[in-house]
Structure formats: structure tokens, C-alpha cells
TIVO-2410 file (N, C-alpha, C; in nm, 3 decimals):
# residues 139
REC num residu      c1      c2      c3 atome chaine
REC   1      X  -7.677   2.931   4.191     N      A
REC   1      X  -7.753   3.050   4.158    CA      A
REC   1      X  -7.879   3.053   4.244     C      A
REC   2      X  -7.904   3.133   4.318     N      A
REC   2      X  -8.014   3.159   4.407    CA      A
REC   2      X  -8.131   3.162   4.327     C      A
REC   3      X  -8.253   3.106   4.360     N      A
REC   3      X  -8.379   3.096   4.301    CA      A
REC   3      X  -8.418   3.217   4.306     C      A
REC   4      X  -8.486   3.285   4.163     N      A
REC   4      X  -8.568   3.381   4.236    CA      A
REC   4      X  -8.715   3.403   4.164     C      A
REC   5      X  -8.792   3.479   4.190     N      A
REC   5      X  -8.908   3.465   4.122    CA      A
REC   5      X  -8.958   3.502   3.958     C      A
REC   6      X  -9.076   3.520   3.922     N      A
REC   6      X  -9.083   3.558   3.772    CA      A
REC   6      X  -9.031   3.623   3.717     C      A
REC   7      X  -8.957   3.642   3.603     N      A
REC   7      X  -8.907   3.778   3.538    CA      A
REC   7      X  -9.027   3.879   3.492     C      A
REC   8      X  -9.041   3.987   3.512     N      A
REC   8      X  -9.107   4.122   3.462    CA      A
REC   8      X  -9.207   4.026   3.349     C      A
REC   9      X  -9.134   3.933   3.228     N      A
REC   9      X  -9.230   3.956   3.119    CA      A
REC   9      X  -9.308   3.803   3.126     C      A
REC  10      X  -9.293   3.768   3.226     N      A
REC  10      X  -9.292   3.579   3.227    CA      A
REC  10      X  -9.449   3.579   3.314     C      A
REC  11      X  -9.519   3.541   3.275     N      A
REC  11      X  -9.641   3.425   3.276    CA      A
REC  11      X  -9.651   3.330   3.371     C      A
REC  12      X  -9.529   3.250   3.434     N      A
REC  12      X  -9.528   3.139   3.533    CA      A
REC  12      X  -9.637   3.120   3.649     C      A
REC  13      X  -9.653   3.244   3.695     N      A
REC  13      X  -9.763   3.292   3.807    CA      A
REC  13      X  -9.930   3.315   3.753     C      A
REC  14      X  -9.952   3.324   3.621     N      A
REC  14      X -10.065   3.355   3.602    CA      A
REC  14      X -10.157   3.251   3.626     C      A
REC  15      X -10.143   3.088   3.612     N      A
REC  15      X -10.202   2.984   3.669    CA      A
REC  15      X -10.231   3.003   3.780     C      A
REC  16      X -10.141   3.028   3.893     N      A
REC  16      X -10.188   3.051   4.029    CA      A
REC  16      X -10.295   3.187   4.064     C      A
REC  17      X -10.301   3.258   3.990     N      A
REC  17      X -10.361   3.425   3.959    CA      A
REC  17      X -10.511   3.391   3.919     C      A
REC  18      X -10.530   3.286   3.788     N      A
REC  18      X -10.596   3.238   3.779    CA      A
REC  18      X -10.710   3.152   3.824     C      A
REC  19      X -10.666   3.062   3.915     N      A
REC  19      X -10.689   2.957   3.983    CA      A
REC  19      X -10.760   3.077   4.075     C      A
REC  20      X -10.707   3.153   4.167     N      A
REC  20      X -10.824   3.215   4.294    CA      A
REC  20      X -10.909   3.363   4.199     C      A
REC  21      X -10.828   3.362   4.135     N      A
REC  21      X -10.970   3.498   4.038    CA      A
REC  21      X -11.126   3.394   4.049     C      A
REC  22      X -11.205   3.471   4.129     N      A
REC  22      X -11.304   3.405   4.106    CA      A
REC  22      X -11.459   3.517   4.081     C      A
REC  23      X -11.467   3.504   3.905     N      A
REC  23      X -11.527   3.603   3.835    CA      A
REC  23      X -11.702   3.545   3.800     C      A
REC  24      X -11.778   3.598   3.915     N      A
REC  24      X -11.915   3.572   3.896    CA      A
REC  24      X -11.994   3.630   3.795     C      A
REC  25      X -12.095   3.566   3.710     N      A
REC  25      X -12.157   3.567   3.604    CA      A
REC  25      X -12.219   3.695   3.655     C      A
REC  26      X -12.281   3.788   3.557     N      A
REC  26      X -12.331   3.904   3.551    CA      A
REC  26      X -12.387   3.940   3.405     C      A
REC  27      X -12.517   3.995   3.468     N      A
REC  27      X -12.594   4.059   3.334    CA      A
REC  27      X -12.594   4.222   3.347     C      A
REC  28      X -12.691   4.256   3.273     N      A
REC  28      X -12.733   4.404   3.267    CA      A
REC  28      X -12.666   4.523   3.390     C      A
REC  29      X -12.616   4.612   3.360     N      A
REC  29      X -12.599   4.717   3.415    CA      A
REC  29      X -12.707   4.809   3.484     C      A
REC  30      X -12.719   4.780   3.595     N      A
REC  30      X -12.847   4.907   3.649    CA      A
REC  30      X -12.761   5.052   3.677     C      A
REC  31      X -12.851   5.149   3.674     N      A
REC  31      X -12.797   5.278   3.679    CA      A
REC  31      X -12.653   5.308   3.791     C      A
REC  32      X -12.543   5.383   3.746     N      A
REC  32      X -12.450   5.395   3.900    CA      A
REC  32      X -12.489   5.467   3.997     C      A
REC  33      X -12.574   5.545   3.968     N      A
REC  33      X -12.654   5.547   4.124    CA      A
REC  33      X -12.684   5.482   4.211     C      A
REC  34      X -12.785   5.345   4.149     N      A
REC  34      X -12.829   5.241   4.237    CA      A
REC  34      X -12.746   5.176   4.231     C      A
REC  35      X -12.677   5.140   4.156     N      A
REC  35      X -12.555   5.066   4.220    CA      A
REC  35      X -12.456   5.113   4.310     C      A
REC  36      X -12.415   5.181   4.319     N      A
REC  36      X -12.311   5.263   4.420    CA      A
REC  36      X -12.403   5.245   4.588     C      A
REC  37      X -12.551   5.285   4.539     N      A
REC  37      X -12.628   5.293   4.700    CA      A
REC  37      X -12.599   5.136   4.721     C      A
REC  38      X -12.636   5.041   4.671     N      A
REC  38      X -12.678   4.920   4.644    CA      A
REC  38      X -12.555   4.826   4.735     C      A
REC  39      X -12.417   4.899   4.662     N      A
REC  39      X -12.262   4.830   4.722    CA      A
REC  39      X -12.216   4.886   4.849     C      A
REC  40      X -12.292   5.042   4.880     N      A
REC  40      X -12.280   5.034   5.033    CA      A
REC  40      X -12.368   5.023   5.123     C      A
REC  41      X -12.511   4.985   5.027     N      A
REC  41      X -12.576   4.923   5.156    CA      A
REC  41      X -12.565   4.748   5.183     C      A
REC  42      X -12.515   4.697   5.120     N      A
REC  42      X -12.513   4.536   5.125    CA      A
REC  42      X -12.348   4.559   5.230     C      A
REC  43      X -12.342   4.674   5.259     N      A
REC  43      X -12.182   4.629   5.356    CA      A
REC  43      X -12.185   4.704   5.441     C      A
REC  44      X -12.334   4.781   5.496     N      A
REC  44      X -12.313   4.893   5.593    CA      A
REC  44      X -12.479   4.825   5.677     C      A
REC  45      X -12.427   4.845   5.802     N      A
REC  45      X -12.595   4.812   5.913    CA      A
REC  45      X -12.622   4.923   5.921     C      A
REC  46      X -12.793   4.912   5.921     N      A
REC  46      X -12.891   5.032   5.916    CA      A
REC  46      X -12.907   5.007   6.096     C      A
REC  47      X -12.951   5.143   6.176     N      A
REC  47      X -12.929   5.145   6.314    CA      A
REC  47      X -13.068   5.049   6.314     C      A
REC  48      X -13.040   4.984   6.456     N      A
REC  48      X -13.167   4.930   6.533    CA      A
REC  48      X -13.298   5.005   6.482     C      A
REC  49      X -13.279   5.141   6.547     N      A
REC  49      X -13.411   5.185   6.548    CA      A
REC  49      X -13.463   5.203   6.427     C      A
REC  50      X -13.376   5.228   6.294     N      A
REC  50      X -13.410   5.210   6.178    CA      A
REC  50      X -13.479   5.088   6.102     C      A
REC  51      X -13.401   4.998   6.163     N      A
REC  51      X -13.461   4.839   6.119    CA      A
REC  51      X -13.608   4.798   6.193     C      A
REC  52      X -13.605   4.853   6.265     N      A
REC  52      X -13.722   4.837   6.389    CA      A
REC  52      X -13.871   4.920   6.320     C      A
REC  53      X -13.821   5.039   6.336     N      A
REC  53      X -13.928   5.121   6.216    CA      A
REC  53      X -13.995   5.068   6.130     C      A
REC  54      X -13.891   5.049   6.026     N      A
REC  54      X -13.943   4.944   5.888    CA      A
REC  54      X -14.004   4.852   5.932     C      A
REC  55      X -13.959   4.771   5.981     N      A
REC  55      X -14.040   4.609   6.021    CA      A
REC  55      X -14.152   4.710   6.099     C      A
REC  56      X -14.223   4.810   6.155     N      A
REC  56      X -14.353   4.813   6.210    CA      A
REC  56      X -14.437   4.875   6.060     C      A
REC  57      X -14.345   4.929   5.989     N      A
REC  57      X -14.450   4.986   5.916    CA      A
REC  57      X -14.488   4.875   5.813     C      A
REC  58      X -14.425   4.733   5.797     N      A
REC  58      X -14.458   4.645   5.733    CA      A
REC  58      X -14.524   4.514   5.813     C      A
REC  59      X -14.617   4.524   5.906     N      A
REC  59      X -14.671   4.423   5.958    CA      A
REC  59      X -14.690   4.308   5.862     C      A
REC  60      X -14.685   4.210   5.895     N      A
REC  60      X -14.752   4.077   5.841    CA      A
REC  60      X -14.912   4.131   5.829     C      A
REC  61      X -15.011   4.073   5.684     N      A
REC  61      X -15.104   4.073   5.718    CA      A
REC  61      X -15.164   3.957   5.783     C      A
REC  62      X -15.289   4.009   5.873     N      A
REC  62      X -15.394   3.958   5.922    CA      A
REC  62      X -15.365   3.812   5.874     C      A
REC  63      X -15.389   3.813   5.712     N      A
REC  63      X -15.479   3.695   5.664    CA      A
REC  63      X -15.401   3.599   5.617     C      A
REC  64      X -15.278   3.633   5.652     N      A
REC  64      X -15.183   3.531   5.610    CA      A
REC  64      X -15.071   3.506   5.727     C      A
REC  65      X -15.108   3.414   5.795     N      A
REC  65      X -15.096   3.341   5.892    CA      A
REC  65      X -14.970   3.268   5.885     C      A
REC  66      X -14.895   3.222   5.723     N      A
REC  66      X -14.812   3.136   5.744    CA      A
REC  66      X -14.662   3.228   5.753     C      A
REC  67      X -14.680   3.340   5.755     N      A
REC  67      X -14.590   3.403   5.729    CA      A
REC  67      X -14.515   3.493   5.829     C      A
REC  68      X -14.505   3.348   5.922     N      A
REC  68      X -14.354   3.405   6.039    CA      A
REC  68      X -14.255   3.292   6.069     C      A
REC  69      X -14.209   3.327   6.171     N      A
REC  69      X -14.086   3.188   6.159    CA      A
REC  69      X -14.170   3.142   6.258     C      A
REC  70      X -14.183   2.963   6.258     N      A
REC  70      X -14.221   2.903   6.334    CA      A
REC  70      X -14.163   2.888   6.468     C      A
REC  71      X -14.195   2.876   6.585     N      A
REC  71      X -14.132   2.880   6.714    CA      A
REC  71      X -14.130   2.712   6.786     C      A
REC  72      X -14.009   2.679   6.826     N      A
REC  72      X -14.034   2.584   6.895    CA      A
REC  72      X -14.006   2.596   7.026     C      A
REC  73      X -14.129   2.555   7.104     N      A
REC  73      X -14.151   2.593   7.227    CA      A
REC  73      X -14.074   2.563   7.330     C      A
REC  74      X -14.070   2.633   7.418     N      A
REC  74      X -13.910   2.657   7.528    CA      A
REC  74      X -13.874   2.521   7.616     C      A
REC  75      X -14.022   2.520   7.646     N      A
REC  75      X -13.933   2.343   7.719    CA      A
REC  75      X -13.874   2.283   7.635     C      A
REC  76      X -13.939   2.241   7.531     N      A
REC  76      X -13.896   2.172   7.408    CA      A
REC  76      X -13.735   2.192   7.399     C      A
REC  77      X -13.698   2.322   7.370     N      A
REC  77      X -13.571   2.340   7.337    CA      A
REC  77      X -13.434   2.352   7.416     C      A
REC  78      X -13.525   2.398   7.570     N      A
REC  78      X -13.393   2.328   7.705    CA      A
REC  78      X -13.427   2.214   7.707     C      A
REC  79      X -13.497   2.132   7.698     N      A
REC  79      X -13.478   1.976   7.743    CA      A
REC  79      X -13.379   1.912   7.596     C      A
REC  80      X -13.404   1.976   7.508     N      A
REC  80      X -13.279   1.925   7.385    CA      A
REC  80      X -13.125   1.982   7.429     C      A
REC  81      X -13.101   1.858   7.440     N      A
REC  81      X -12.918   1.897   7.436    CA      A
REC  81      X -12.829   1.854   7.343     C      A
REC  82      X -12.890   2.009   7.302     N      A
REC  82      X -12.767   2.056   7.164    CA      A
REC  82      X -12.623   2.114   7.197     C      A
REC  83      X -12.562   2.122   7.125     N      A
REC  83      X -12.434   2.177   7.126    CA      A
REC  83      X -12.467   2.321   7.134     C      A
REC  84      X -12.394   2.418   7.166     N      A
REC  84      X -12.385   2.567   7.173    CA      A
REC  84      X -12.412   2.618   6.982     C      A
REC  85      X -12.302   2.561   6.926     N      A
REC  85      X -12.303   2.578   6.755    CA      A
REC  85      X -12.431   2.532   6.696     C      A
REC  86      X -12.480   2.440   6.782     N      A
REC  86      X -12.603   2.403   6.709    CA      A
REC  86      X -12.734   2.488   6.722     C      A
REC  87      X -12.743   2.510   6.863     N      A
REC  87      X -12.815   2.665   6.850    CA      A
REC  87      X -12.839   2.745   6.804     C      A
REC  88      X -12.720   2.802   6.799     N      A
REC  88      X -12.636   2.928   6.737    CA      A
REC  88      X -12.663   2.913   6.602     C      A
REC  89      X -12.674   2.810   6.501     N      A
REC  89      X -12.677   2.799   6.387    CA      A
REC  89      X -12.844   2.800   6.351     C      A
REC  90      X -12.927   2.722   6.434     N      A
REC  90      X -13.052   2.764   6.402    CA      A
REC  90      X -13.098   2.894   6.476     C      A
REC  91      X -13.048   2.932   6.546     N      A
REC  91      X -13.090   3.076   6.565    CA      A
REC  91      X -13.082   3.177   6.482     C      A
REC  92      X -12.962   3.152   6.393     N      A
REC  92      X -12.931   3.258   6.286    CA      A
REC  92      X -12.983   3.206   6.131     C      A
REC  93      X -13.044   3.074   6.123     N      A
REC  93      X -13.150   3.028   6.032    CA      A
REC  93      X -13.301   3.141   6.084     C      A
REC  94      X -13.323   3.072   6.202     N      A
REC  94      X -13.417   3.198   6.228    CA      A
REC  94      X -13.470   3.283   6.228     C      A
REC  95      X -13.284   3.341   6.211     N      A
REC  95      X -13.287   3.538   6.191    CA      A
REC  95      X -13.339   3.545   6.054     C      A
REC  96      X -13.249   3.476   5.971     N      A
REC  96      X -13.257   3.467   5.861    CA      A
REC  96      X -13.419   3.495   5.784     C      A
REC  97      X -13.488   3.332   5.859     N      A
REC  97      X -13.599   3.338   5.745    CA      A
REC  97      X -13.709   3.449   5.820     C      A
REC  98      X -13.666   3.517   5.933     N      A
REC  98      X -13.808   3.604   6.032    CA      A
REC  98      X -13.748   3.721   5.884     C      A
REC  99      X -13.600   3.776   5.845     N      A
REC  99      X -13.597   3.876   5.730    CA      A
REC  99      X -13.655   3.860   5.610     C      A
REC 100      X -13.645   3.733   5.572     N      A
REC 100      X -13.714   3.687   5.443    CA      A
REC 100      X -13.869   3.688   5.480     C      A
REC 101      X -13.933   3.660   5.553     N      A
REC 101      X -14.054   3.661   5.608    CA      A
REC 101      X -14.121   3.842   5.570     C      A
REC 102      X -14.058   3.938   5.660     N      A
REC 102      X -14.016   4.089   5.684    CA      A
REC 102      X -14.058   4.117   5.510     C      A
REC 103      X -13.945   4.080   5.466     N      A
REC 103      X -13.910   4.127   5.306    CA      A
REC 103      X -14.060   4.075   5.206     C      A
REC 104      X -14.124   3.981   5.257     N      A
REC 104      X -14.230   3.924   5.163    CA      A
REC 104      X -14.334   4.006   5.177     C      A
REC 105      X -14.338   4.074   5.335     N      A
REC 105      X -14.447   4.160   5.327    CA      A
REC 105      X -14.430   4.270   5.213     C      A
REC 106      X -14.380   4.370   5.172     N      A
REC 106      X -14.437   4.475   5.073    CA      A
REC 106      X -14.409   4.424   4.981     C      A
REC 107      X -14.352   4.272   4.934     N      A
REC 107      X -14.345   4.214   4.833    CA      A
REC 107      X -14.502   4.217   4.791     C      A
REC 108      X -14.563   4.112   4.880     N      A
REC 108      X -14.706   4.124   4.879    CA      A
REC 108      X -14.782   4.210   4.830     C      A
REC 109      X -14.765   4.341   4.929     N      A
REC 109      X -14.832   4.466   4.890    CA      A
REC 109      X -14.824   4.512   4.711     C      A
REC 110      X -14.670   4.499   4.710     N      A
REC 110      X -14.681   4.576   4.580    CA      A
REC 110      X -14.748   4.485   4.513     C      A
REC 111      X -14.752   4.391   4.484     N      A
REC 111      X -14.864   4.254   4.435    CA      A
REC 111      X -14.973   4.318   4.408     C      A
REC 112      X -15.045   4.332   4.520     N      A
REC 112      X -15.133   4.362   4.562    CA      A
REC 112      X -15.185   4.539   4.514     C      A
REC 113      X -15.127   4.628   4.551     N      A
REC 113      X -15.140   4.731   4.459    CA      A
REC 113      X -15.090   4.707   4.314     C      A
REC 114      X -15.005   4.653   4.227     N      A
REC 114      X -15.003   4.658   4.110    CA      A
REC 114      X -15.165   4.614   4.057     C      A
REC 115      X -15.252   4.486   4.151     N      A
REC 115      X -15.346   4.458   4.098    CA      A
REC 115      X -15.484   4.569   4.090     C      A
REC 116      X -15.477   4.632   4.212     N      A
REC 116      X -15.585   4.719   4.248    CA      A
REC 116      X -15.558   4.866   4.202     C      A
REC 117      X -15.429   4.852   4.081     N      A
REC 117      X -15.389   4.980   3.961    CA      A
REC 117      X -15.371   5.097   4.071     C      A
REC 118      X -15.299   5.139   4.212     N      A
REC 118      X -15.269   5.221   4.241    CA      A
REC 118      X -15.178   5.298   4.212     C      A
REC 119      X -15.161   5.434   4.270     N      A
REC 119      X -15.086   5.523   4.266    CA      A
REC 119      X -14.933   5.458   4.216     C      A
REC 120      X -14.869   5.505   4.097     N      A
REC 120      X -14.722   5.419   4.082    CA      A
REC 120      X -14.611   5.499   4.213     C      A
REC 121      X -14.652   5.584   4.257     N      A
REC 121      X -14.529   5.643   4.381    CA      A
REC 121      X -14.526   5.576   4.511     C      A
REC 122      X -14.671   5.504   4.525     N      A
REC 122      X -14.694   5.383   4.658    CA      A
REC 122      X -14.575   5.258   4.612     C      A
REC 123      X -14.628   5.220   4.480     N      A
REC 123      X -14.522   5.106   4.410    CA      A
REC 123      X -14.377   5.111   4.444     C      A
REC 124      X -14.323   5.265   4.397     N      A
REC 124      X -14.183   5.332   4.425    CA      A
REC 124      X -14.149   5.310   4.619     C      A
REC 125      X -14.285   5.331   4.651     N      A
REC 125      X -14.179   5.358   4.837    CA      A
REC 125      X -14.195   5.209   4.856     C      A
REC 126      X -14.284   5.155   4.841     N      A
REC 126      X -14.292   4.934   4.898    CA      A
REC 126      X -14.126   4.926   4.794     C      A
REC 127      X -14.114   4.916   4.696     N      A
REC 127      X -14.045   4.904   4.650    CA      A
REC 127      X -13.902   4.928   4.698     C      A
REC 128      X -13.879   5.040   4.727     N      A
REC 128      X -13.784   5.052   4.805    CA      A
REC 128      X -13.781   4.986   4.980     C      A
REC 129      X -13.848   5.020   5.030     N      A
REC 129      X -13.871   4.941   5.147    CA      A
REC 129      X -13.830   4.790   5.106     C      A
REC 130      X -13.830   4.720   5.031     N      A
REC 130      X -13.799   4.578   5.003    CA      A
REC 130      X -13.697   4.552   4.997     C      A
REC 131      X -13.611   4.641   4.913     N      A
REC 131      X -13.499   4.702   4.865    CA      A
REC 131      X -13.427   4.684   5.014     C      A
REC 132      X -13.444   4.774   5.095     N      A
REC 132      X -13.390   4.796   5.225    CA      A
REC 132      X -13.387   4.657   5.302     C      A
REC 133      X -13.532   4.618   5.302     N      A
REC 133      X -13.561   4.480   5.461    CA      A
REC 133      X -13.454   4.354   5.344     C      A
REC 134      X -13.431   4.377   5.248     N      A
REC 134      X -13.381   4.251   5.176    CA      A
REC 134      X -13.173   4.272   5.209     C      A
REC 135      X -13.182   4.412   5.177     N      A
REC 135      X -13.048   4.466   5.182    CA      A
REC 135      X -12.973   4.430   5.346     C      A
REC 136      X -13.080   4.433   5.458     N      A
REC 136      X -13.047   4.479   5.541    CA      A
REC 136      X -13.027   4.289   5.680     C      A
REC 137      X -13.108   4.213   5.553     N      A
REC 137      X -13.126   4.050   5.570    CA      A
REC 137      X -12.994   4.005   5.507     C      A
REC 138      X -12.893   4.067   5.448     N      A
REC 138      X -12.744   3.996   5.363    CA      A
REC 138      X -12.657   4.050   5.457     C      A
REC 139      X -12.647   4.185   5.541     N      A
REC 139      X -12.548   4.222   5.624    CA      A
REC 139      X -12.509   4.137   5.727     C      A
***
């Protein structure tokens, strides 16, 4: 009798079904608005010149100095002989923390205006702007 697979009402497969379902913890529901924007912006790139924009209108401040990616200086890094992957891997650490860096600025701000009780619609655009440089640091 030729082998063949599950019958219609049989279970045999649900272990294996099981085994790769892989169902991440989740709380609260935010509105489907922001969620819907939320699921195609974590899977869609905003253009250059868009990303470029944002990052000018969010300078680092002045007074906080620690807040870029550190550079290691060029001789330094041709006279190291690294592998190509090894590069490549701190370069995109790099990318990484110069976005997280990006993203702390109107973090800051809104900080910073929540304390000095401004306008709540300034709160709303940093806010979103964060929203974006954070969204746009996972693509």
C-alpha cells in the first residue's frame, strides 16, 4: 500500500505546524490607523532625500557632545587587516547606532519641551519625526 499523507481529519502534522508557528508576545492594541501606517512603514524605504531632510532638521545639540558614532581614524583602520565581513559588519553597527544616535535627538527635544510646558502640536510633530528616524533605522 503506497504511503500517503494525513487524512482530512488527522492531527499527525500539527506538531510539525506547531514547532515553526512562532507567536510573539503582544499587548495593547493601538489604533488601525497607526498600525496599518506603522506595518508599511517598518517594510517600505523613505527616499534619500527624505531621510536626509529629517536628519538636518534634527541636528545633534551643541551641548551634547556624546551623541554621535565614534570614528576610528583611517590609518588606523587600513593598517587593520580585517576580513571584508568584518568591516562590513561594523560598518552596519555604525549605520545602526549614527540612527539610534538621529532618533535620540527629538527624543531629547520632546524631553525637553514636555519640561518647558510647550505647545502640545510641537510634542505631536518631534513625536512623529521619531516615529519616522526610528521606523526608518529597522528597514
Amino acid at each position: 500500500m503506497p504511503a500517503r499523507g494525513p487524512s482530512k481529519g488527522d492531527n499527525s502534522w500539527q506538531h510539525l505546524k506547531d514547532f515553526f508557528e512562532n507567536e510573539l508576545e503582544a499587548r495593547d492594541n493601538i489604533s488601525n490607523e497607526l498600525a496599518n501606517m506603522a506595518n508599511t512603514f517598518f517594510r517600505t524605504k523613505p527616499t534619500e532625500e527624505k531621510a536626509k531632510s529629517l536628519a538636518q532638521k534634527h541636528l545633534r545639540p551643541q551641548n551634547v557632545n556624546n551623541l554621535q558614532v565614534p570614528k576610528v581614524e583611517e590609518h588606523l583602520w587600513r593598517q587593520l587587516k580585517l576580513k571584508k565581513e568584518t568591516k562590513a559588519f561594523d560598518f552596519a553597527m555604525q549605520r545602526s547606532q549614527f540612527s539610534l544616535c538621529q532618533a535620540m535627538v527629538p527624543v531629547l527635544k520632546i524631553m525637553d519641551t514636555i519640561k518647558s510646558d510647550t505647545v502640545p502640536n510641537k510634542v505631536k510633530e518631534i513625536s512623529g519625526d521619531t516615529f519616522n528616524i526610528l521606523a526608518h533605522a529597522i528597514v
